[in-house]
Every structure is written in structure tokens, then in C-alpha cells.
N, CA, C and O of each residue as an XYZ file, in Angstrom:
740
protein
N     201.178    102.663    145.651
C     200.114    103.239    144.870
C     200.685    104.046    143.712
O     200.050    104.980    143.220
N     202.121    103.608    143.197
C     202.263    104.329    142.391
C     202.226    104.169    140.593
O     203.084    103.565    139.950
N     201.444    104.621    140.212
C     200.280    104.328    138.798
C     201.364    104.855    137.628
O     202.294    105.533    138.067
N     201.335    104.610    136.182
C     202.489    104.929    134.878
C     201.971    106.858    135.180
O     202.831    107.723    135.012
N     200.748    107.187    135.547
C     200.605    109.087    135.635
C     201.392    109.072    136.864
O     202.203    109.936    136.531
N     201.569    108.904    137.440
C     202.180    109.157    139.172
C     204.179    108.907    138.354
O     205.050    109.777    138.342
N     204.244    108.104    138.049
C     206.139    108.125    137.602
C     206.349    109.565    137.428
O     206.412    109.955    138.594
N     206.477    110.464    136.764
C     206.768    111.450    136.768
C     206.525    112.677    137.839
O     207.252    113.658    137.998
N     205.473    112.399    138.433
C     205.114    113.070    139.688
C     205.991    113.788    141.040
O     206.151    113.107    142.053
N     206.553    115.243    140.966
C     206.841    115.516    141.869
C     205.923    116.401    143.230
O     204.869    117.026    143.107
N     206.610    116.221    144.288
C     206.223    116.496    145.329
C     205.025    115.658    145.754
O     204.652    114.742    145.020
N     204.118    116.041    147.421
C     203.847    115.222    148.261
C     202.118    114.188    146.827
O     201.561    114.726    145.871
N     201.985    113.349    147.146
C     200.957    112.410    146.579
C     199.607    113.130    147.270
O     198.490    113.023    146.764
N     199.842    113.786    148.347
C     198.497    114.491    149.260
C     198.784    115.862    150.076
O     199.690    115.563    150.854
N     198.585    116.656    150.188
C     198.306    117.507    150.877
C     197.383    117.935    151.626
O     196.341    118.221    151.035
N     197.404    118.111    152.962
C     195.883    118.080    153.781
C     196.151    119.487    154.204
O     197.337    119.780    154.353
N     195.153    120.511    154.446
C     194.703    121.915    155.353
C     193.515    121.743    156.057
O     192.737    120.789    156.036
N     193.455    123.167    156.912
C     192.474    123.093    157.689
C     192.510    123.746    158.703
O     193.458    124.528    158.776
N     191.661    123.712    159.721
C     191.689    124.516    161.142
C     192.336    123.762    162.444
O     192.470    122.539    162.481
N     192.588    124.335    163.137
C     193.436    123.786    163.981
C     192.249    122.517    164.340
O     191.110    122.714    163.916
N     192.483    121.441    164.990
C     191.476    120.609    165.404
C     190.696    119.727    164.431
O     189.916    118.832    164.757
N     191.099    120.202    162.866
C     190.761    119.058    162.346
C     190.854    117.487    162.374
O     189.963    116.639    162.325
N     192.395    117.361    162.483
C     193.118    116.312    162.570
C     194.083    116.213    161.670
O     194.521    115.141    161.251
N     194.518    117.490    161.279
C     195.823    116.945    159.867
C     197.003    116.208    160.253
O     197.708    115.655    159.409
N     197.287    116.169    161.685
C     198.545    115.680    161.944
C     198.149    113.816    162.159
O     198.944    112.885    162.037
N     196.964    113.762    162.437
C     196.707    112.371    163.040
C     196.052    111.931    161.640
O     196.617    110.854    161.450
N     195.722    112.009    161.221
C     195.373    111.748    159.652
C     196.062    111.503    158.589
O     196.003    110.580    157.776
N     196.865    112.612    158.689
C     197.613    112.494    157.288
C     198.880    111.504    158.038
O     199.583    110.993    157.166
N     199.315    111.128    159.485
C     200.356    110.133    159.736
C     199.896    108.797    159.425
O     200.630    107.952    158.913
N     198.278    108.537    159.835
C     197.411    106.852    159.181
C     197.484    107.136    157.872
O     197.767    106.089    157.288
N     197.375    108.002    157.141
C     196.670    108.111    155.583
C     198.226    107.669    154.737
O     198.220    106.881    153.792
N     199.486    108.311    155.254
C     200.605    107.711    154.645
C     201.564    106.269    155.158
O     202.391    105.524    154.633
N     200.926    106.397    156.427
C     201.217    104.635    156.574
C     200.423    103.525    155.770
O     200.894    102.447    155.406
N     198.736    104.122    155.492
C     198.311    103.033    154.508
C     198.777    103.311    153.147
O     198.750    102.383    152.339
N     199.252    104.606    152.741
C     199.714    104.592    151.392
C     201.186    103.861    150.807
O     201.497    103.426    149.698
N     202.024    103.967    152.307
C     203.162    103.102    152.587
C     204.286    104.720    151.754
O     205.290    104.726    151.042
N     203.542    105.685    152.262
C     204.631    107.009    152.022
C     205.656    107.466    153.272
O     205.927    106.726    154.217
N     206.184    108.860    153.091
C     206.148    109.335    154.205
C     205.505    110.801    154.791
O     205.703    111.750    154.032
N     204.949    111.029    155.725
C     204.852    111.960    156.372
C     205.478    112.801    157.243
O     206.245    112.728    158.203
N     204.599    114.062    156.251
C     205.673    115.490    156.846
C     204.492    116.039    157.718
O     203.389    115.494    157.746
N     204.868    117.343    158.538
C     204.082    118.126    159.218
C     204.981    119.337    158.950
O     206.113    119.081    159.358
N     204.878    120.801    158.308
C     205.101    121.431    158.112
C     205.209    122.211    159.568
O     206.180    122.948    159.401
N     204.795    122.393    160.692
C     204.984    122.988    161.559
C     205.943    122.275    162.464
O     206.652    122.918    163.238
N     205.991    120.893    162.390
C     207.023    119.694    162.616
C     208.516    120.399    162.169
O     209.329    120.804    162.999
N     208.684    120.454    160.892
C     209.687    120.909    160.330
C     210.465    122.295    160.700
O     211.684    122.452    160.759
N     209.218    123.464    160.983
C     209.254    125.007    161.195
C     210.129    124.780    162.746
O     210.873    125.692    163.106
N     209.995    123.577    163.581
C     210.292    123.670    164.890
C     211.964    122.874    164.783
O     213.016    123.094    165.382
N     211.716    122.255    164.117
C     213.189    121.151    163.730
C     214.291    122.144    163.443
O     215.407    122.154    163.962
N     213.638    123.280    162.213
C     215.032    124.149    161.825
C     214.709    125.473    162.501
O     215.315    126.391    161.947
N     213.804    125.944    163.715
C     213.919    127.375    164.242
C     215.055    126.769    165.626
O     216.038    127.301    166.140
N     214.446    125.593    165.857
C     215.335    124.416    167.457
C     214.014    125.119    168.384
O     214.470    125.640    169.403
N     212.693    125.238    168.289
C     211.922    125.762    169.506
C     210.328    125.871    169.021
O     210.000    126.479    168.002
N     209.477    125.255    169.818
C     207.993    125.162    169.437
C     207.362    126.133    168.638
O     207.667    127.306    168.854
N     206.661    125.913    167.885
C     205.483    127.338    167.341
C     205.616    128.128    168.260
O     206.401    129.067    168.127
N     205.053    127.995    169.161
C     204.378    128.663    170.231
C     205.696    129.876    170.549
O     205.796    131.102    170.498
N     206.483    128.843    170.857
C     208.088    129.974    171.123
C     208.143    130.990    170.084
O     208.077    132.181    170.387
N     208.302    130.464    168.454
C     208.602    131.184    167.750
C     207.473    132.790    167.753
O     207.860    133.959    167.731
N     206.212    132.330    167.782
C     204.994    133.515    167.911
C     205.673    134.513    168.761
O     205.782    135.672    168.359
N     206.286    134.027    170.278
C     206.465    134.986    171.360
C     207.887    135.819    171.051
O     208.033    137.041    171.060
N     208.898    134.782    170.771
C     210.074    135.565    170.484
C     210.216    136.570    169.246
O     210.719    137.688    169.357
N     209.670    135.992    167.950
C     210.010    136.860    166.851
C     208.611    137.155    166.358
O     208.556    137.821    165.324
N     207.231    136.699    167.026
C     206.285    137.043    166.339
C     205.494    136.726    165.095
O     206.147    136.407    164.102
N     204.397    136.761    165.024
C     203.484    136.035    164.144
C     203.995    136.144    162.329
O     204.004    135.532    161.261
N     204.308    137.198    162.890
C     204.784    137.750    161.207
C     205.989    137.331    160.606
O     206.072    137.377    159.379
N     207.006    136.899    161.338
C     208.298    136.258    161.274
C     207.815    134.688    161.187
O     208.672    133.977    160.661
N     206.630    134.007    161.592
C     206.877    132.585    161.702
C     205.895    132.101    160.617
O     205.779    130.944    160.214
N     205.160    133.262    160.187
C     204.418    133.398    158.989
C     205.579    133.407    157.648
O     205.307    132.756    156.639
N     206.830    134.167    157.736
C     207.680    134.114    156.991
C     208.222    132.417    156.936
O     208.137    131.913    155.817
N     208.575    131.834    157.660
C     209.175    130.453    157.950
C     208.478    129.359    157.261
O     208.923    128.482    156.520
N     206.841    129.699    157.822
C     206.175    128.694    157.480
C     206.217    129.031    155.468
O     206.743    128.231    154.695
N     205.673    130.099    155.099
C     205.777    130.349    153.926
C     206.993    129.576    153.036
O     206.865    129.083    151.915
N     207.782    129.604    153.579
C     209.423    129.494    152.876
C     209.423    127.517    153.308
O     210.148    126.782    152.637
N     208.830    127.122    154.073
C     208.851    125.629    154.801
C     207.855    125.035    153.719
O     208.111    124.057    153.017
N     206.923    125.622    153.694
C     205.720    125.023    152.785
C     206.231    124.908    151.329
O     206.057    123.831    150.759
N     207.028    126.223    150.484
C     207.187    126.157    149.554
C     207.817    124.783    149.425
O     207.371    123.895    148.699
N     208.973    124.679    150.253
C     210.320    123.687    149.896
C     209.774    121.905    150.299
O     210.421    120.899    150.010
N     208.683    121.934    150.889
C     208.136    120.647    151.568
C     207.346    120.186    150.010
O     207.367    119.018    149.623
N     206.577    121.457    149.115
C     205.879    121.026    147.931
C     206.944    120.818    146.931
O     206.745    120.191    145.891
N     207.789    121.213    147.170
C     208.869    120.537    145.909
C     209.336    119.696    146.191
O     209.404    118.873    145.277
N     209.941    119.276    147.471
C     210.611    117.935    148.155
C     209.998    116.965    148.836
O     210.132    115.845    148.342
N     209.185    117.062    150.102
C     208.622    115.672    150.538
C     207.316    114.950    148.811
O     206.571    115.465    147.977
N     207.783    113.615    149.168
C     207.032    113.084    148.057
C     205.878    111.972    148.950
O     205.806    110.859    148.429
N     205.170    112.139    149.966
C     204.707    112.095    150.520
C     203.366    112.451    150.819
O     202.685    112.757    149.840
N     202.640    112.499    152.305
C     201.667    113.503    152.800
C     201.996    114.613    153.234
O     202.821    114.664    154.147
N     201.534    115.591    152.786
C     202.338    116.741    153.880
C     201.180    117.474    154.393
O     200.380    117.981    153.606
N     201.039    117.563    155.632
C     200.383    118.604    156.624
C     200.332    119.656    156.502
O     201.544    119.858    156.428
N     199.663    121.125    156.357
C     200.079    121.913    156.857
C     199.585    122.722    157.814
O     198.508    122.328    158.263
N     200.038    123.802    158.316
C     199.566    124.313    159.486
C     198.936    125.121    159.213
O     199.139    125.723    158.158
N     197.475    125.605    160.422
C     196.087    125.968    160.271
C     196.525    127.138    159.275
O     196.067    126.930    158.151
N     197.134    128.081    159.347
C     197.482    129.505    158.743
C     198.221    129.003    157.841
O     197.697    129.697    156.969
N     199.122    128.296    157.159
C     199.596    128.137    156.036
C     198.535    128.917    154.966
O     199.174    129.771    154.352
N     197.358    128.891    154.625
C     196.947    129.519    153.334
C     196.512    130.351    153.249
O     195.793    130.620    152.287
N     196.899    131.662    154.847
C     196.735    132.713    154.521
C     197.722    133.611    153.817
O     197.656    134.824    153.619
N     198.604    132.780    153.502
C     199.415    133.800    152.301
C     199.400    133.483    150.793
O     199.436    132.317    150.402
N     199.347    134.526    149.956
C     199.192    134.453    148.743
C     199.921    133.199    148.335
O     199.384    132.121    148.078
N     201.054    133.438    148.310
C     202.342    132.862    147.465
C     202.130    131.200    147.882
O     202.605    130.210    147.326
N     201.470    131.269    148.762
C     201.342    129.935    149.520
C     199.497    129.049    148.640
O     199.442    127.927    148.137
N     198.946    129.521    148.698
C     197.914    129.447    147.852
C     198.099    129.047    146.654
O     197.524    128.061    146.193
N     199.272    130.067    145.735
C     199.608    129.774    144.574
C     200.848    128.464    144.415
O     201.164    128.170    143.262
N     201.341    127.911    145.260
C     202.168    127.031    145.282
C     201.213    125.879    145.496
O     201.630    124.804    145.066
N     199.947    125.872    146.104
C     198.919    124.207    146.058
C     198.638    124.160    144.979
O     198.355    122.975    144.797
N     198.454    124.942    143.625
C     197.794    125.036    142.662
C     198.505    123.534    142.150
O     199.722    123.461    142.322
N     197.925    122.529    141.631
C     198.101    121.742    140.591
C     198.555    120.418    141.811
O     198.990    119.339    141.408
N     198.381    120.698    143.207
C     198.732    119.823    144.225
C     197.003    118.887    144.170
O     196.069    119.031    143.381
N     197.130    118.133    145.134
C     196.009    117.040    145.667
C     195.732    117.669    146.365
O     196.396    117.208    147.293
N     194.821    119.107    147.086
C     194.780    119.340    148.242
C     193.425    119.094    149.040
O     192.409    119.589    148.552
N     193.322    118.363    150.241
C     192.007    117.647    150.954
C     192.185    118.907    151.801
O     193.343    119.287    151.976
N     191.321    119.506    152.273
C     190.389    120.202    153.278
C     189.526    119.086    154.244
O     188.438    118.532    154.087
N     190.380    119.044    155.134
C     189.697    118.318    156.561
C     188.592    119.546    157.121
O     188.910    120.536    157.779
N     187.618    119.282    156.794
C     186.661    120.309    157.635
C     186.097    120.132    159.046
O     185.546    119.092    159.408
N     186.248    121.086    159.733
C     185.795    121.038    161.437
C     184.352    121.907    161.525
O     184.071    122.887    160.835
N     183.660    121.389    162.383
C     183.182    122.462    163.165
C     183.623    123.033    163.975
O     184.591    122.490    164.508
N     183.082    124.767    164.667
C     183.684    124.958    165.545
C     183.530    124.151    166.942
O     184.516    123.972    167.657
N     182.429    123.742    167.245
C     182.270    122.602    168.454
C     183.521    121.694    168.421
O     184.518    121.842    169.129
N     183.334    120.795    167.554
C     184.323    119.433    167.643
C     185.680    119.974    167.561
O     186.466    119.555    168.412
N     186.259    121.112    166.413
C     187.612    121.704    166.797
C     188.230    121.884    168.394
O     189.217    121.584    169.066
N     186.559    122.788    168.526
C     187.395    123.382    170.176
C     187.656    121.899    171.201
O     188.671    121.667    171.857
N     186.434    121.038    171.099
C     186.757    119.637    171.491
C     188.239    118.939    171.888
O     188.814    118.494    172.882
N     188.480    119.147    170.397
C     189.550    118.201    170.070
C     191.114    119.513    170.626
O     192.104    119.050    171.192
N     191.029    120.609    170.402
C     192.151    121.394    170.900
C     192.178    121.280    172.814
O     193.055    121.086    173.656
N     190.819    121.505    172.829
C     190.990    122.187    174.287
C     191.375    123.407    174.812
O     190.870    124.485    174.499
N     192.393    123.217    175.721
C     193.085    124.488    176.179
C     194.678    124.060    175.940
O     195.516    124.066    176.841
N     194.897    123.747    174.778
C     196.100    123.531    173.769
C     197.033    124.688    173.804
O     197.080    125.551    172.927
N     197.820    124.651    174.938
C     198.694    126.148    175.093
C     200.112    125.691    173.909
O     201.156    126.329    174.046
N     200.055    124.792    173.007
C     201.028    124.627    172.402
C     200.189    125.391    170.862
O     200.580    125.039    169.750
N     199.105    126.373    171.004
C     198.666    126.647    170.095
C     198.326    128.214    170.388
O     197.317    128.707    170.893
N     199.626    128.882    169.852
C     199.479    130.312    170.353
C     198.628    131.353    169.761
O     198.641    132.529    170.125
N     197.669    130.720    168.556
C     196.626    131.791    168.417
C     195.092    131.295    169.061
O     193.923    131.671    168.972
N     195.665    130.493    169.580
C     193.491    129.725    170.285
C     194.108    130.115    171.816
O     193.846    129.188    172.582
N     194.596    130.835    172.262
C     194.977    131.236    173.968
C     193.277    131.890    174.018
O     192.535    132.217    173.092
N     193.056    131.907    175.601
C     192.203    132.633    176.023
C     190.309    131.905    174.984
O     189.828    130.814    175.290
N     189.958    132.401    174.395
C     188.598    132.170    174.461
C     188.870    131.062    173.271
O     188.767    131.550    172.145
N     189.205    129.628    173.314
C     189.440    129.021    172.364
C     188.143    128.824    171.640
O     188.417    129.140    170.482
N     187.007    128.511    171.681
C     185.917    128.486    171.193
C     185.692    129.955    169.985
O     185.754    129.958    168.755
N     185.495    130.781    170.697
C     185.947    132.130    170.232
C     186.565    132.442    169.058
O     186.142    133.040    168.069
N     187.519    132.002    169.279
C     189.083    132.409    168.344
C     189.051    131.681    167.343
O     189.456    131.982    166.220
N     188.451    130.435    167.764
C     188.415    129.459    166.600
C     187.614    129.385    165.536
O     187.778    128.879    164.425
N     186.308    130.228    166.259
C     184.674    130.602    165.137
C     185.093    131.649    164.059
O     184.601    131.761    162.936
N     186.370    132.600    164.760
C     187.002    133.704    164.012
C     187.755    133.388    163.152
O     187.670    133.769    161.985
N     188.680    132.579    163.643
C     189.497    132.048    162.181
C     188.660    131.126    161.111
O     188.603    131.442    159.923
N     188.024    129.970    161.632
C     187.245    129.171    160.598
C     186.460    130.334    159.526
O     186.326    130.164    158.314
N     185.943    131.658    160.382
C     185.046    132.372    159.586
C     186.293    132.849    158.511
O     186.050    132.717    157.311
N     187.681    133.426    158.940
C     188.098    134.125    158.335
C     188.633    132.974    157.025
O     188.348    133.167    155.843
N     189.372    131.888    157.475
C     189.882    131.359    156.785
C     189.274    130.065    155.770
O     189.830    129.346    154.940
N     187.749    130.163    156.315
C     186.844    129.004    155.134
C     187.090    129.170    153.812
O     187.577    128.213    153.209
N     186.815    130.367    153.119
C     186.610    130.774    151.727
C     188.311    130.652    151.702
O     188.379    130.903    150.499
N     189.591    130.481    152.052
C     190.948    130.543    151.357
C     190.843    128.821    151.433
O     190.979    128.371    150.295
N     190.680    127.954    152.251
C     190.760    126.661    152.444
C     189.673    125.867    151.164
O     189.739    124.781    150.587
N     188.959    126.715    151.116
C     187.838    125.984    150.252
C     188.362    126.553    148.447
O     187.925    126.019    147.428
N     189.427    127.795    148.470
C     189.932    127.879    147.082
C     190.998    127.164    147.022
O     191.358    127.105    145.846
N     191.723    126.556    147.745
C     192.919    125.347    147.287
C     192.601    124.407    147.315
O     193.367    123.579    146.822
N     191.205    123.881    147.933
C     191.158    122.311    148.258
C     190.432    121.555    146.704
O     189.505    122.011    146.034
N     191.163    120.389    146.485
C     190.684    119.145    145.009
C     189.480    118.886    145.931
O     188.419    118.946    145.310
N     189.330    118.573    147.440
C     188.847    117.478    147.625
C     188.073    118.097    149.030
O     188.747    119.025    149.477
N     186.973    117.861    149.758
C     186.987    118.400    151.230
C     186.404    117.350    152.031
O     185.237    117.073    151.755
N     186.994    116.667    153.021
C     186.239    115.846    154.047
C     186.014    115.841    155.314
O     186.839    115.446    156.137
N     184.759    116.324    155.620
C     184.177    116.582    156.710
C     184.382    115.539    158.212
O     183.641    114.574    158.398
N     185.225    115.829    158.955
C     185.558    115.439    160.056
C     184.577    115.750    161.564
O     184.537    115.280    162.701
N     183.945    116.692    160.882
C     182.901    116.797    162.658
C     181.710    115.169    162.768
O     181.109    114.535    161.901
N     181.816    115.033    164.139
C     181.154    114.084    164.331
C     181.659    112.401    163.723
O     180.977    111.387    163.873
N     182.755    112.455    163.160
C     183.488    111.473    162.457
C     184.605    110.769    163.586
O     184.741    111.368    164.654
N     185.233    109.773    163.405
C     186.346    108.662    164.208
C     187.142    109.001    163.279
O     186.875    109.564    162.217
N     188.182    108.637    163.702
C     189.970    109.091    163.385
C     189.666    108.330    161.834
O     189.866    108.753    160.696
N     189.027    106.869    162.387
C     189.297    105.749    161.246
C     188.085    106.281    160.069
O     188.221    106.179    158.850
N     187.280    106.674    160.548
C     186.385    107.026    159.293
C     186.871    108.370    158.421
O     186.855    108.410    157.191
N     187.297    109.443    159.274
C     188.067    110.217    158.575
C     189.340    109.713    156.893
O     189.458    109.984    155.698
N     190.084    108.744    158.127
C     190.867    108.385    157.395
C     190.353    107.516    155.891
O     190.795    107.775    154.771
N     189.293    106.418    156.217
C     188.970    105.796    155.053
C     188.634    106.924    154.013
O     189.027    106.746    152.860
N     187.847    108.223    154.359
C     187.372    108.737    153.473
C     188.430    109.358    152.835
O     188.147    109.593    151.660
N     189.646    109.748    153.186
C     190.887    110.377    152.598
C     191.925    109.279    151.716
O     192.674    109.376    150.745
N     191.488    108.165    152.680
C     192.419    107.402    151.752
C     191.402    107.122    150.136
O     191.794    107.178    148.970
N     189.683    106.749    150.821
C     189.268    106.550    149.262
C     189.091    107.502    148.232
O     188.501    107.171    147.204
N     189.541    108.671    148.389
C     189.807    109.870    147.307
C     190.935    109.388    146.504
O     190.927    109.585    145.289
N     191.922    108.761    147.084
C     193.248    108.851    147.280
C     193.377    106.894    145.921
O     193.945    106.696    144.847
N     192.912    106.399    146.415
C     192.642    105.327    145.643
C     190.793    104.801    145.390
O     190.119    104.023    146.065
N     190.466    105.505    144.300
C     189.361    104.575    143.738
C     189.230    103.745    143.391
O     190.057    103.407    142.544
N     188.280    102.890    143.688
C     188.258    101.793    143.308
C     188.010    101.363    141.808
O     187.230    101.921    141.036
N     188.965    100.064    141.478
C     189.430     99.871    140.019
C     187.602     99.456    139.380
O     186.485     99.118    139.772
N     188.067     99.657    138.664
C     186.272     99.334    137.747
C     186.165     97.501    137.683
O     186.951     96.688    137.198
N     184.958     97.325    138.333
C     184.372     95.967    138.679
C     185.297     95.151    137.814
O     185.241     95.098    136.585
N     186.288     94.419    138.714
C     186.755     93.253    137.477
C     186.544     92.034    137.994
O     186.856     91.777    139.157
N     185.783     90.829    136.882
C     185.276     90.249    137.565
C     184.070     90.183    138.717
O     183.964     89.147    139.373
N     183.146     91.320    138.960
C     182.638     91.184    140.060
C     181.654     91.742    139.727
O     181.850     92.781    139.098
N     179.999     91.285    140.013
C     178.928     91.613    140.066
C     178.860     93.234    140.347
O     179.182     93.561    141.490
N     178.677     93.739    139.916
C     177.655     95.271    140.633
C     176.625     94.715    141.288
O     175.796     95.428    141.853
């Protein structure tokens, strides 16, 4: 998919955010196999170079330390993967992080809180939805809607949606269709 505006183009072709339970990881891995890219997961990466799960990092050094990681992971993933890149639910609660999507593709997978908590469960590999996941999750979506909805180009609503319909709708942002050639309207 790559167009004479895209040659010069650095960093990922897409960027997806969102709440935990959207689907950025299962999405954006179909959305760059049909683009024929590659896919990153920014919390993927945070675990590759700490050697130990999110979840670990929260308990050992704490939210505020893995908030540092992810910050510093995100920056270097928007200059280098040329790809999809994921990121994780809290990625855009930091400034600097906000200001680094600016001029990116960024899709907002939107959840409800129902279908989020659905799709997490009791996801102990997700150390801020412990204990009242329903709960926790109405709290962050509340807190973090208005930062997700100032970086996003694009937003596609995932509640009540299939993996595959999700995906068509991300991929057809992603490629519009060429203007009727040859072909009736």
C-alpha cells in the first residue's frame, strides 16, 4: 500500500489506542497482515527490554517507573517501527506522548465499558483492572476518553462488533477506495 505521498513517510503507516479490551493487539496484528506490514505492541516491547510482564514491572518498580518506559518505548517505536503500532491503554496519559501522535494516523478503537470488561475478564496480566474490573474500567474510560479522542485521525467503534468487522473498518480508513474506474456507481 505504498502510494508516491507514503515514499517519504517515516514511522508506523497506523497507530491504534484505546482502553484495555478494545482489541489493539488483535487488530492491529490482522490490520498489518492485510497491509502486508509489520506489527509492534508497545507493551510487547516494554516486556522484551525490562525481561518481565507489565504486570511485574507495576509491582516491582511501580506505575510511575513503567509509565517512564512506556513513554521512552512509544517515543522510539514512532520514529522506528514503520508499521502498525499498538499502544498500551495508558500510553496517552502523558503529555510528551500525546505530542509525539501529532501528525501520526491515529485510530481510537472505542469500547464500551460492558464489552471491555467482557473481553478482559479477570485478566490478572492487567495490573490496573485487579479487583472490580467493571469498575476500574468505567474509571479509566471516564478518565481517559477526552485524551484518546484528542490524538485520534480516526475512531472505530468496536462494542458489539466481530474481530473481522472491526478490522474491515480499520483497514477501510486505511485504504479508500480508488474513484470508480470503469465501474457503474
Amino acid at each position: 500500500m505504498t502510494t508516491s505521498a507514503d515514499s517519504d513517510h517515516v514511522g508506523p503507516v497506523l497507530v491504534l489506542v484505546g482502553s484495555p479490551g478494545a482489541g489493539k493487539t488483535s487488530v492491529g496484528k490482522r490490520v498489518a497482515q492485510r497491509l502486508g506490514v509489520p506489527f509492534a505492541d508497545t507493551d510487547a516491547l516494554i516486556e522484551e527490554a525490562a525481561g518481565m510482564p507489565v504486570a511485574d514491572i507495576f509491582v516491582v518498580e511501580g506505575e510511575e517507573s513503567f509509565r517512564d518506559r512506556e513513554a521512552a518505548t512509544v517515543a522510539r517505536a514512532l520514529e522506528e517501527h514503520e508499521g502498525v503500532l499498538s499502544l498500551g491503554g495508558g500510553a496517552i496519559l502523558r503529555d510528551e506522548t500525546r505530542e509525539h501522535l501529532s501528525g501520526h494516523r491515529v485510530v481510537w478503537l472505542r469500547v464500551s465499558v460492558s464489552d471491555a470488561a467482557a473481553r478482559v475478564g479477570l485478566n490478572t496480566a492487567r495490573p490496573l483492572l485487579l479487583g472490580n474490573v467493571r469498575g476500574t474500567l468505567g474509571a479509566l474510560l471516564e478518565q481517559r476518553t477526552p485524551l484518546y479522542e484528542a490524538v485520534a485521525s480516526d475512531i472505530v467503534e468496536t462494542s458489539g462488533r466481530t474481530l473481522r468487522q472491526v478490522v474491515d473498518a480499520v483497514t477501510s480508513i486505511l485504504e479508500p477506495l480508488p474513484a470508480a474506474e470503469g465501474r457503474d456507481a
